[in-house]
ZALUM-489300 format. One record per residue: x, y negated, z negated of N, C-alpha, C, O, CB in turn; residue in one letter. Coordinates in pm, whole numbers, padded with zeros to 5 digits, always signed. Atoms other than C-alpha are relative to their C-alpha. Glycine has a CB too. Layout:
BEGIN
XYZXYZXYZXYZXYZa/...
//
This chain:
BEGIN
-00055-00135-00018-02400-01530+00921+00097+00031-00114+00200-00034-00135+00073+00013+00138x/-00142+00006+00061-02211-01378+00658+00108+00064-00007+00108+00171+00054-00001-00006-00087x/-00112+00018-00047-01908-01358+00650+00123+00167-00077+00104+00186-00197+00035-00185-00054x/-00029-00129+00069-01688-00998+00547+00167+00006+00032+00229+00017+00138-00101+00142+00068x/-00140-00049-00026-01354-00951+00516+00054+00146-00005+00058+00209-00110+00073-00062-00087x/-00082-00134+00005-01180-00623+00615+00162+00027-00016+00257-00009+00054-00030+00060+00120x/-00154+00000+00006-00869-00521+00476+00084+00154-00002+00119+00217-00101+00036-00081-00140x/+00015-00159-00004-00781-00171+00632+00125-00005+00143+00117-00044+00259-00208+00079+00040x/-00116-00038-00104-00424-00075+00791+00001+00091+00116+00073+00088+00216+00095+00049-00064x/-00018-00083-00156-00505+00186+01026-00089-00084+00126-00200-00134+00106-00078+00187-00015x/+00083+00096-00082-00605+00003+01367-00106+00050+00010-00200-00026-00017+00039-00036+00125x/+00100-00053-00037-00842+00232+01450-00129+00009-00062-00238+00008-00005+00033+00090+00021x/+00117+00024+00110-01067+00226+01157-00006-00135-00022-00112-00164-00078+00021+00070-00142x/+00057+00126+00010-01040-00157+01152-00061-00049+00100-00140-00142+00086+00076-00083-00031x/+00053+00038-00129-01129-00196+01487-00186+00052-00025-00286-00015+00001+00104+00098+00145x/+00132-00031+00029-01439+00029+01374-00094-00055-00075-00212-00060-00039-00001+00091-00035x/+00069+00084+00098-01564-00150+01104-00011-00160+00075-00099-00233+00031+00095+00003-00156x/+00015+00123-00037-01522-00474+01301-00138+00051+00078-00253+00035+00036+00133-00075+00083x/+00131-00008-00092-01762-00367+01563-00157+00065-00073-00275+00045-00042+00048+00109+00134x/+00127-00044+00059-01986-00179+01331-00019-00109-00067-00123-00158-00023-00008+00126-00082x/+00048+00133+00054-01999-00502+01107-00094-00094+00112-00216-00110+00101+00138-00085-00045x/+00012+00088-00134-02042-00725+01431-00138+00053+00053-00213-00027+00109+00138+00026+00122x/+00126-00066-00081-02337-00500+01553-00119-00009-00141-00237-00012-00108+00042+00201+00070x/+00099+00053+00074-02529-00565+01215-00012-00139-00023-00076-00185-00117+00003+00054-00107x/+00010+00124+00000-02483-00905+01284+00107-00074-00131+00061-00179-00178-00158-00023-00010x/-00098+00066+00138-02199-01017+00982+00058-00057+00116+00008-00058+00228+00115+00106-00130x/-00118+00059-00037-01898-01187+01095+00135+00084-00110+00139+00061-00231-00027-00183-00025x/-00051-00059+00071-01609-00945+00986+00155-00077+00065+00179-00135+00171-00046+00158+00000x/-00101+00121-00019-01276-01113+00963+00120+00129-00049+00126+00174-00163-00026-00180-00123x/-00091-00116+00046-01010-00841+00938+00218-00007-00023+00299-00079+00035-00048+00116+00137x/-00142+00024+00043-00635-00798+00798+00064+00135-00034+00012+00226-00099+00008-00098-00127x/-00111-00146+00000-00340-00520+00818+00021+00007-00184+00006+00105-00257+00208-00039+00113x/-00080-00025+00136-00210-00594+00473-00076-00103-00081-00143-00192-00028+00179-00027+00004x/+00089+00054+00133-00360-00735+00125+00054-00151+00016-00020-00249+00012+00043+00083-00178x/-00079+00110+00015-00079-01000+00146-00082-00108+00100-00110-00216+00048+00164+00035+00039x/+00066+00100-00073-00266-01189+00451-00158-00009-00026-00194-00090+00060+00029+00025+00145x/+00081-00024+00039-00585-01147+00336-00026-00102-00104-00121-00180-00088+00005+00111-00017x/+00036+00031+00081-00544-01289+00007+00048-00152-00002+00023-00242-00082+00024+00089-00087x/-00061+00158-00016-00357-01597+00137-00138-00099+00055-00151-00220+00037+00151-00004+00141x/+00090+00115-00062-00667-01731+00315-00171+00022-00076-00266-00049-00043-00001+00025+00202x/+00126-00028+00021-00976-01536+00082-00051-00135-00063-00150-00188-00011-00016+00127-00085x/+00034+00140+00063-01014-01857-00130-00071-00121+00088-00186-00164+00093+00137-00058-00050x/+00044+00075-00119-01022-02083+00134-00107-00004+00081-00178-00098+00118+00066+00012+00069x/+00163-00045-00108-01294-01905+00351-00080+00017-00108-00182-00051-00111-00011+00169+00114x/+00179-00025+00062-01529-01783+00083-00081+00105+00017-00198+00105-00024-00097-00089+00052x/+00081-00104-00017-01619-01446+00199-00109+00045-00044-00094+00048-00166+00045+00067-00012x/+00103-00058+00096-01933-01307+00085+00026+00120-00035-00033+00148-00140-00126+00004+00043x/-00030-00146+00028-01798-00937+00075+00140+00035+00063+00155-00005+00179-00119+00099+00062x/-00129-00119-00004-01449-00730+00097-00038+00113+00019-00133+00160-00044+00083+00021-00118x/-00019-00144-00016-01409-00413+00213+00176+00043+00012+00243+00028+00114-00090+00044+00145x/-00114-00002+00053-01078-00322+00062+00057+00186+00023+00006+00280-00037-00024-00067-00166x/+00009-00157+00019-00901+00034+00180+00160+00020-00122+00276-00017-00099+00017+00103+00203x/-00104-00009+00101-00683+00120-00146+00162+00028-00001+00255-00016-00070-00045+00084-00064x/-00167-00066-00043-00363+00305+00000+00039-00132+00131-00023-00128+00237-00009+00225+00098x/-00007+00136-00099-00227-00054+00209+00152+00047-00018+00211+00120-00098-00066-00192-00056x/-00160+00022+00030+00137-00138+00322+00018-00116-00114-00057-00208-00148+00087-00052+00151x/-00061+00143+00081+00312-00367+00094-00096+00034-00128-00104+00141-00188-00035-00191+00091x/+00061-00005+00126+00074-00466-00186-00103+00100+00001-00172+00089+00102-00052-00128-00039x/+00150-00060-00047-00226-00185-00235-00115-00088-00004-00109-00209-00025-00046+00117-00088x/+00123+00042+00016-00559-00254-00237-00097+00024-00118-00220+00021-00107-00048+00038+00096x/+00056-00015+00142-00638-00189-00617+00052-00118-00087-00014-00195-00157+00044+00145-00069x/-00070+00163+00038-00375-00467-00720-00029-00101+00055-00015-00206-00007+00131-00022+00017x/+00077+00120-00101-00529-00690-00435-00158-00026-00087-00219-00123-00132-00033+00078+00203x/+00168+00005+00080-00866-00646-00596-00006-00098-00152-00092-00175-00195-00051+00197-00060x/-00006+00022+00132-00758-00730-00923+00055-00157-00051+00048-00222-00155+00087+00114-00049x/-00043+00148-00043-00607-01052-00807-00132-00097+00044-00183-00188-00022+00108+00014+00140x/+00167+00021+00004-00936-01130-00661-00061-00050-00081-00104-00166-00082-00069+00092+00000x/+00098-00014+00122-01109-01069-00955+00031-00158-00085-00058-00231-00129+00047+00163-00110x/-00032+00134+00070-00892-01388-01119-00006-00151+00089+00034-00261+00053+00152+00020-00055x/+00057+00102-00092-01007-01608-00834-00090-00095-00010-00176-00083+00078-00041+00045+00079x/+00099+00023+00030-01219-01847-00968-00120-00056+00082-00226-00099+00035+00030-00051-00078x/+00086+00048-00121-01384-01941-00609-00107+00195+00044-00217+00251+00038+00159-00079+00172x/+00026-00175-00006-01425-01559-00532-00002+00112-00130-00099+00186-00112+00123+00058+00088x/-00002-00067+00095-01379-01355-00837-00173+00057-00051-00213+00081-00165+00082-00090-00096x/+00131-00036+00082-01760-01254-00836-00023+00005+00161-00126-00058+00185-00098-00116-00134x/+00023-00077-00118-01756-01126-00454+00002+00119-00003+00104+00178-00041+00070-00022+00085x/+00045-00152+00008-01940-00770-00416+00134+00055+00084+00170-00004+00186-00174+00040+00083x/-00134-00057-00064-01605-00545-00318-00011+00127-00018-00002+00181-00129+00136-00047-00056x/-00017-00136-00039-01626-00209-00165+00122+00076+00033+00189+00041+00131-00065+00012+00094x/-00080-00053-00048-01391+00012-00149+00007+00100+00064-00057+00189+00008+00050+00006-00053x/-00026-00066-00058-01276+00237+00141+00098+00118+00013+00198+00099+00083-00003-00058+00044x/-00136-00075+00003-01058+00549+00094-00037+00083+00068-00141+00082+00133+00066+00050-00122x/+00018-00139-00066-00999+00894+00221+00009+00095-00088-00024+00209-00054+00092+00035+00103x/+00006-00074+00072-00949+01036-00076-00114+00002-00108-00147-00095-00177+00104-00002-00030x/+00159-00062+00051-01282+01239-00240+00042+00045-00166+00008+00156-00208-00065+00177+00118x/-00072-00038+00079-01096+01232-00567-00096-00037-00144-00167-00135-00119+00142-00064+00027x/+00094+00054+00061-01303+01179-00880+00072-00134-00073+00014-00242-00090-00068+00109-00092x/-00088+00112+00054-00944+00977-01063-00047-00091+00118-00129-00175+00078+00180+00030-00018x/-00069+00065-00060-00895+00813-00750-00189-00122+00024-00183-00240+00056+00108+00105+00141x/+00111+00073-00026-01258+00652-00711-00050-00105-00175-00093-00220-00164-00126+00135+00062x/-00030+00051+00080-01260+00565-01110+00116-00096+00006+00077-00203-00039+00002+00077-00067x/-00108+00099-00004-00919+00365-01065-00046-00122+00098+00003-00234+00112+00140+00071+00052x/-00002+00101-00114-01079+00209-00787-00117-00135-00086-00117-00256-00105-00076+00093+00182x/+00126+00103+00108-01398+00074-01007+00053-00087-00123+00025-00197-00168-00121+00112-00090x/-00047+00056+00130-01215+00024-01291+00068-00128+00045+00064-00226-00030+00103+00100-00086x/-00124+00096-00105-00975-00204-01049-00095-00134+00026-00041-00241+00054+00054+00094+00196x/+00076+00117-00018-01275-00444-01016-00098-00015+00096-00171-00113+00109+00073-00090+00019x/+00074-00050-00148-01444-00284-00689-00178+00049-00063-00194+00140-00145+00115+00181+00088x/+00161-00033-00028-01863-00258-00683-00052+00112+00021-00149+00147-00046-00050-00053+00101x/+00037-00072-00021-01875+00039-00505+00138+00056+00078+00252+00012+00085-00121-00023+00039x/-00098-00042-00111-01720+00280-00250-00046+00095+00046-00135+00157-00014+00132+00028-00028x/-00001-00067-00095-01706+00490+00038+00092+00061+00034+00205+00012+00028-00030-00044+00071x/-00111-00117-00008-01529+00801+00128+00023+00008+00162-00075-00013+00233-00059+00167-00071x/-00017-00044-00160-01394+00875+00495+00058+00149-00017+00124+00221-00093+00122-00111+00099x/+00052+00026-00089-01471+00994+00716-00183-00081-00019-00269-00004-00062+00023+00130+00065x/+00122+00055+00018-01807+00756+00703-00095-00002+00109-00070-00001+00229+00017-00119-00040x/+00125+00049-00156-02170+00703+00894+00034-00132+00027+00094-00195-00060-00202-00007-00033x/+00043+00171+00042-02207+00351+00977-00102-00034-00016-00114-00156-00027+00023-00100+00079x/+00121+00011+00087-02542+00381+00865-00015-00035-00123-00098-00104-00182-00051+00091-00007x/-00030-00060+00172-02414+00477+00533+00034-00182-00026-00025-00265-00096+00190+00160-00039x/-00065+00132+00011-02216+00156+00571-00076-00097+00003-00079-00185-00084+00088-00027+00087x/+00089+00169-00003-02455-00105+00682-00086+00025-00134-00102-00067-00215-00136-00038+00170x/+00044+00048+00132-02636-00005+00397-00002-00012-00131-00085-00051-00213-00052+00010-00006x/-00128+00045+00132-02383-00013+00132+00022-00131+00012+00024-00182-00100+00165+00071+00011x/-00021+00132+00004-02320-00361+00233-00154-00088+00040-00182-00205+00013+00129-00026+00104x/+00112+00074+00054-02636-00460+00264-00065-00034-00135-00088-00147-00178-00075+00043+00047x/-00012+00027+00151-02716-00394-00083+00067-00048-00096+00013-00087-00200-00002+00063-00039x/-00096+00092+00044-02417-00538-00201-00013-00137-00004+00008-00214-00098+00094+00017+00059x/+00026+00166-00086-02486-00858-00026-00136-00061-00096-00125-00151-00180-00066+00023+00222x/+00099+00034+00063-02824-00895-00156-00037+00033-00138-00158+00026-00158-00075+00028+00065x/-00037-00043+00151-02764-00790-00530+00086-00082-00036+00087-00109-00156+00056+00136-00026x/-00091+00113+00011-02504-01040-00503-00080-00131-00032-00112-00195-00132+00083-00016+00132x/+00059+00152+00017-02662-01331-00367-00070-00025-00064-00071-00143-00099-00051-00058+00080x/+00144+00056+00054-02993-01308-00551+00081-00028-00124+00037-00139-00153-00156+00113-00012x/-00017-00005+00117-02787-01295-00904+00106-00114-00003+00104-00182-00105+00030+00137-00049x/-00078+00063-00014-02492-01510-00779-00128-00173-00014-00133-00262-00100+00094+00061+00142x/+00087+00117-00060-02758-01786-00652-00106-00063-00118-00141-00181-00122-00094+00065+00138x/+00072+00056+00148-02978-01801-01011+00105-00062-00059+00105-00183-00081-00064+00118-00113x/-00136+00056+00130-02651-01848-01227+00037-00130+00079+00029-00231+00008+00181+00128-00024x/-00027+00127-00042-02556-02123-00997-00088-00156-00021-00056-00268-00061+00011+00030+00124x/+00097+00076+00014-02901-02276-00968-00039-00076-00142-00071-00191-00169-00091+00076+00043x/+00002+00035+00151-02926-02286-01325+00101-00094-00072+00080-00184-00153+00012+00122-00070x/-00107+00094+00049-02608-02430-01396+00023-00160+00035+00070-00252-00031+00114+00062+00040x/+00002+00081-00037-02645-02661-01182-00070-00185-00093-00042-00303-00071-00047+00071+00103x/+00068+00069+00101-02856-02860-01455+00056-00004-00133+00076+00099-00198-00120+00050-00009x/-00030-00011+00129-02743-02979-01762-00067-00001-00133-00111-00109-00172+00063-00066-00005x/+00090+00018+00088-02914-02875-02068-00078-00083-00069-00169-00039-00139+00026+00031-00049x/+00055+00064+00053-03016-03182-02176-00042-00026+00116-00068-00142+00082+00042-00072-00084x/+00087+00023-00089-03186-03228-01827-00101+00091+00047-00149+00101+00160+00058-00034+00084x/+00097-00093-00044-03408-02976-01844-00139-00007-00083-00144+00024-00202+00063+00140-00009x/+00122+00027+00089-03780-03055-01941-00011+00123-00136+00008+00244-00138-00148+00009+00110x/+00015-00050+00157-03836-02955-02313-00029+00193+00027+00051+00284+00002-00176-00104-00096x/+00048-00062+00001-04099-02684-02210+00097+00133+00104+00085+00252+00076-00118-00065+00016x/-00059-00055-00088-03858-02541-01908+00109+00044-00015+00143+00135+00061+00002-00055+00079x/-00101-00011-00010-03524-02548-02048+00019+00150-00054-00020+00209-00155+00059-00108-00053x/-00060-00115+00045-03361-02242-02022+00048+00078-00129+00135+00024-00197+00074-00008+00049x/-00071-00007+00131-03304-02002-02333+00120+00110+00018+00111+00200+00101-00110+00045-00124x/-00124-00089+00008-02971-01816-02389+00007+00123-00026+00059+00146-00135+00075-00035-00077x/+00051-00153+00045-03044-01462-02409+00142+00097-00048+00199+00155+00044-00088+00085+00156x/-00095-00098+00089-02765-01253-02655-00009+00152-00032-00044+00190-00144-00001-00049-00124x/+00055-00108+00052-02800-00914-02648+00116+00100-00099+00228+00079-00054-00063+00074+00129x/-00061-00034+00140-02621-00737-02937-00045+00167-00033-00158+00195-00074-00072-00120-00131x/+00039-00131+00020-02606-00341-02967+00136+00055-00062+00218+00106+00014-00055+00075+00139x/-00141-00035+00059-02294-00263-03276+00068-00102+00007+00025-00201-00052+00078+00103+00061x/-00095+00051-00001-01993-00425-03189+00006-00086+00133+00081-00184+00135+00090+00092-00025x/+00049+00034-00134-02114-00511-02809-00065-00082+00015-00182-00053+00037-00056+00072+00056x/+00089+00108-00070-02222-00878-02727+00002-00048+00144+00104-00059+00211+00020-00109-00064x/-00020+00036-00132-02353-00997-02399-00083-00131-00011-00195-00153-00057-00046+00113+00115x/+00069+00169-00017-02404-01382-02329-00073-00018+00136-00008-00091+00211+00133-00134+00001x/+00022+00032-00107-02647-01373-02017+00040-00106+00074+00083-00113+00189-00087+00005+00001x/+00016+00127-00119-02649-01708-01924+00166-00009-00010+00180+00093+00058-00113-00182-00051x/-00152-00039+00000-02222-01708-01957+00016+00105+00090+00124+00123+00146+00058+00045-00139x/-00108-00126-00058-02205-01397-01789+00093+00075-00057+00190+00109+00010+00078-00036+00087x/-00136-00003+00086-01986-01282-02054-00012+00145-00092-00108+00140-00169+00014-00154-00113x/-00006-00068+00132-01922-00956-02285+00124-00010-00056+00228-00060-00012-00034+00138+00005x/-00089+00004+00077-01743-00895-02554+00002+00114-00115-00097+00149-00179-00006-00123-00041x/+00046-00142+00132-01690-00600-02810+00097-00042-00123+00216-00024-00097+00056+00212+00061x/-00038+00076+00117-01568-00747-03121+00026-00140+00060-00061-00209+00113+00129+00063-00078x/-00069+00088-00024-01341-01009-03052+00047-00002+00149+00074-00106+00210+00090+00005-00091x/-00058-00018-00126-01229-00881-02732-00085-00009+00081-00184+00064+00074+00064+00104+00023x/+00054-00035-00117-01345-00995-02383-00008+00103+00073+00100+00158+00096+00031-00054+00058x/-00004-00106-00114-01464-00727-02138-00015-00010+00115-00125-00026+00168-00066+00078-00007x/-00003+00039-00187-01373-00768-01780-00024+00103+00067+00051+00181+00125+00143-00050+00073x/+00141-00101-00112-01636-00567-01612-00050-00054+00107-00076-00173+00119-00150+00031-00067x/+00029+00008-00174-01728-00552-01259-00168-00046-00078-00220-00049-00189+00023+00203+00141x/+00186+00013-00016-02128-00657-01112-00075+00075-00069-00164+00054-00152-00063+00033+00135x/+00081-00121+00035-02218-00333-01155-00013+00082-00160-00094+00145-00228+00056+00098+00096x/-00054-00061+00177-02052-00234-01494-00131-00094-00102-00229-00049-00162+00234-00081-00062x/+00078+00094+00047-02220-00543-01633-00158-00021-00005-00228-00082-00086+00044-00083+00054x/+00170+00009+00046-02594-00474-01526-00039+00155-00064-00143+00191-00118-00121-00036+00164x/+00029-00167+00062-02553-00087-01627+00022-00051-00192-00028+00014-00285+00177+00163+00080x/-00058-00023+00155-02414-00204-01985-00157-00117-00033-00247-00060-00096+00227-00077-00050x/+00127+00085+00027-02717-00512-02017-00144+00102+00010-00230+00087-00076-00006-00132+00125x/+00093-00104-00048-02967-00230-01879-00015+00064-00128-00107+00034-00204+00051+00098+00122x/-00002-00112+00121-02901+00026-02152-00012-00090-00138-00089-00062-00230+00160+00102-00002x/+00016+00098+00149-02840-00273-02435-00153-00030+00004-00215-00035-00103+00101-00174-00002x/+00145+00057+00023-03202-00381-02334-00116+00115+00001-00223+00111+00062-00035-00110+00123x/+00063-00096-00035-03324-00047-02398+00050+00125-00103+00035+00247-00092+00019+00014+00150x/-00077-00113+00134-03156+00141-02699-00078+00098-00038-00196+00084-00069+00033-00068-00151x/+00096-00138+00013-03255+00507-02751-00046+00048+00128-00021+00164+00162-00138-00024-00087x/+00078-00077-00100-03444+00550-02447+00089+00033+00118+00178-00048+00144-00125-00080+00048x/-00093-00059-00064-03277+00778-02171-00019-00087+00142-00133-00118+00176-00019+00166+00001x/+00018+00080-00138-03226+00581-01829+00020+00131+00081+00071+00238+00047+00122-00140+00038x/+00001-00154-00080-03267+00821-01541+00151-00076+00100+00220-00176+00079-00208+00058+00127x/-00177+00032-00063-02939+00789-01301-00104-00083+00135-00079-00196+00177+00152+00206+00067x/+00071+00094-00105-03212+00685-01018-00110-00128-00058-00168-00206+00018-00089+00106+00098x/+00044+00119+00051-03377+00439-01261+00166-00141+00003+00170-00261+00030-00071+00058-00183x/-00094+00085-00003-03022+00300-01291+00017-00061+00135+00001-00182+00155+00109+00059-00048x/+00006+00024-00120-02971+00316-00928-00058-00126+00047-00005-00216+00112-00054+00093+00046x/+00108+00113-00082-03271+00090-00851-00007-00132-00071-00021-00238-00010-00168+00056+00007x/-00045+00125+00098-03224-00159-01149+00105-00093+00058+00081-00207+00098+00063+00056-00139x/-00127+00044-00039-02858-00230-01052+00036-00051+00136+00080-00162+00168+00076+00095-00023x/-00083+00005-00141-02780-00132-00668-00135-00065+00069-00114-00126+00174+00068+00176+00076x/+00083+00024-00073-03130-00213-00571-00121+00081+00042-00117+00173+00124+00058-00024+00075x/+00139-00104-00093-03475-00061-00485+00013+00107+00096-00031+00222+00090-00086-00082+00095x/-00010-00077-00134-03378+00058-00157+00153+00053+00030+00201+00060+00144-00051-00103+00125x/-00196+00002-00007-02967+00140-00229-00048+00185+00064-00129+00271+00030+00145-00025-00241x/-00008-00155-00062-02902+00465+00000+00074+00060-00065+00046+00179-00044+00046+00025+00133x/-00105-00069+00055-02613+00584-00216-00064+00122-00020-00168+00176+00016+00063-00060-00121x/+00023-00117+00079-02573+00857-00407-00020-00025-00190+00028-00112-00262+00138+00097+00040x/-00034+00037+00177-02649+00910-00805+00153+00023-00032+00191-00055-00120-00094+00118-00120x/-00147+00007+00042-02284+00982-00848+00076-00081-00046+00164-00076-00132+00061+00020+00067x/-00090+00150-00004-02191+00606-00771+00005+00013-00177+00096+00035-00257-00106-00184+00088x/+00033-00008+00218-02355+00604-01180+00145+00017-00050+00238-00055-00085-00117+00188-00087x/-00099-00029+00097-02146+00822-01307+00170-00035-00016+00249-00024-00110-00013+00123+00001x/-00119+00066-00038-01849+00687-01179+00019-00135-00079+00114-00156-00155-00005-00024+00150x/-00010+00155+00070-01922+00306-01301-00007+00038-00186+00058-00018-00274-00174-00124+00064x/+00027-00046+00125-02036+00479-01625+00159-00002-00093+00200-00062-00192-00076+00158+00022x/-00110-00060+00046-01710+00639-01667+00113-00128-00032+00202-00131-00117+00048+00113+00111x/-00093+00091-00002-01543+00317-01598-00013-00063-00103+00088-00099-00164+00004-00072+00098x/+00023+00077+00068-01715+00144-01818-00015+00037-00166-00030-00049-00253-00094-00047+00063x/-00025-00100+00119-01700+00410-02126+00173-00059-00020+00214-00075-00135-00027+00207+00052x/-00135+00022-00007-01318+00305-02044+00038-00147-00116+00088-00169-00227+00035-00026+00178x/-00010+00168+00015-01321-00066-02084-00066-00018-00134-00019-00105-00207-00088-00099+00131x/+00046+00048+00154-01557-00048-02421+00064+00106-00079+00009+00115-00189-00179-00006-00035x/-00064-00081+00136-01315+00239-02617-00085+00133-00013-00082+00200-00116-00017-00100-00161x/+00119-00105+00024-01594+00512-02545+00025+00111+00085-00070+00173+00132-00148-00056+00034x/-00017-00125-00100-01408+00789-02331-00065+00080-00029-00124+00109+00075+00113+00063+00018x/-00026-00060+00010-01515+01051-02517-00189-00024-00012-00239+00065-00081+00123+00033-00063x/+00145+00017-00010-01928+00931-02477-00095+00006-00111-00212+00043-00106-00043+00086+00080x/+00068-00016+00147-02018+00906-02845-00112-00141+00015-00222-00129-00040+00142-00016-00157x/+00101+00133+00026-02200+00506-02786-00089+00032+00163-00212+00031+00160+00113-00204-00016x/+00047-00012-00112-02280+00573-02404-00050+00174+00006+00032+00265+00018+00115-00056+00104x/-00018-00155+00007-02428+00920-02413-00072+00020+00111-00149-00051+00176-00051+00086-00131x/+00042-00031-00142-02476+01164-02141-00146+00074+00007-00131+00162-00078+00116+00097+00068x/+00114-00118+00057-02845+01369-02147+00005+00054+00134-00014+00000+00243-00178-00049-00066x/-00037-00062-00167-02767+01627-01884-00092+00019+00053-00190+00061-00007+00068+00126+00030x/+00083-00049-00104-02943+01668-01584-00103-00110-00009-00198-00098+00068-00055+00155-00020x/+00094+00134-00005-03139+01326-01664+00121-00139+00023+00136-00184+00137-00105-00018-00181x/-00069+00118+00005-02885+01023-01738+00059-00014-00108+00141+00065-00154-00068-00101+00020x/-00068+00068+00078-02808+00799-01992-00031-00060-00097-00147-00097-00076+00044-00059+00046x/+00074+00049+00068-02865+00638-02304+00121-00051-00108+00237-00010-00123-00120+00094-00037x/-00085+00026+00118-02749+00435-02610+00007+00050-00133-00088+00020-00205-00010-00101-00021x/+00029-00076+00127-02685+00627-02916-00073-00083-00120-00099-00027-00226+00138+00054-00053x/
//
């Protein structure tokens, strides 16, 4: 069963998410404040967070970001929950290290299958990199051993098997999602990605979202490589996206 941590101060909405978790069968493990939460996430191992941003004490954007330097957890799918429909306030949240998010008032439809896709976009990508590692290059038959795939577009390198970018010299600490939108487009220079080609690449075949989530991670991620102003990431309206 796996396992979900909720970290959402009003009772009433945690109480909801417990039982709506609980009724898709997870195990949701819930907390008032970031501070108890983050004392025991290590320890347990969660497979997913659901993080609501406005918290007492510490928020839930600085909780995230703590997370993120976790080296047990730091690569757990993390949703975030707000009330505010804000376009800043959902960018701060991505940029913060969060996967996705959800606006309240919510379905729990919407929900189970936001975290379903999460979950399984996770594990399948979490569960290769492990598998793989698990072997050390010199134990891997000649014909089998893994090759290191570099992809290289300007100033922008990405080390698949690392997990790793970098734009010159500088690391880029990019979310799940940031990371298969920026590999996506590098493996694909010139040609326009549609926002529901991205969609299904990234969140999954069957992700219920919206195209919006896109432009949101987009934006974040225009941030993090020096590209606010969409000169390397460009926009082709009313289609998507592409690399100049």
């Amino acid at each position: 069963m796996k396992k979900i941590y909720v970290i959402e101060d009003d009772e009433n909405i945690r109480n909801l998410l417990k039982i709506a978790l609980s009724g898709f069968l997870y195990e949701p493990v819930a907390f008032e404040t970031a501070e108890e939460a983050l004392e025991k996430i290590e320890e347990d191992e969660p497979d997913l967070a659901i993080f609501d941003p406005m918290l007492p004490g510490m928020d839930g954007i600085s909780a995230i970001k703590l997370v993120r330097d976790m080296p047990k957890v730091k690569d757990i799918p993390i949703l975030i929950l707000t009330a505010k429909d804000k376009e800043l306030d959902k960018v701060i949240g991505l940029d913060g290290g969060a996967d996705d998010y959800m606006v309240k008032p919510f379905g729990i439809l919407e929900l189970g299958a936001r975290v379903r896709s999460l979950l399984r976009r996770s594990g399948t990508s979490r569960q290769a990199v492990l598998d793989e590692e698990k072997i050390p290059d010199d134990h891997w038959p000649e014909d089998k051993k893994p090759k290191r795939r570099i992809l290289r577009y300007n100033d922008i390198e990405v080390d698949e098997r690392k997990h790793e970018a970098h734009i010159g010299d500088r690391p880029l600490e990019l979310t799940n999602k940031e990371y298969g939108l920026l590999c996506y487009l590098m493996e694909r220079p010139s040609f326009v990605a549609t926002r529901d080609e991205l969609l299904n690449a990234v969140w999954g075949y069957d992700y219920d979202g919206e195209s919006r989530t896109v432009d949101m991670h987009i934006k974040s991620l225009r941030q993090k490589i020096g590209d606010e102003a969409g000169e390397l990431i460009q926009t082709v309206r009313g289609v998507g996206y592409k690399l100049r």
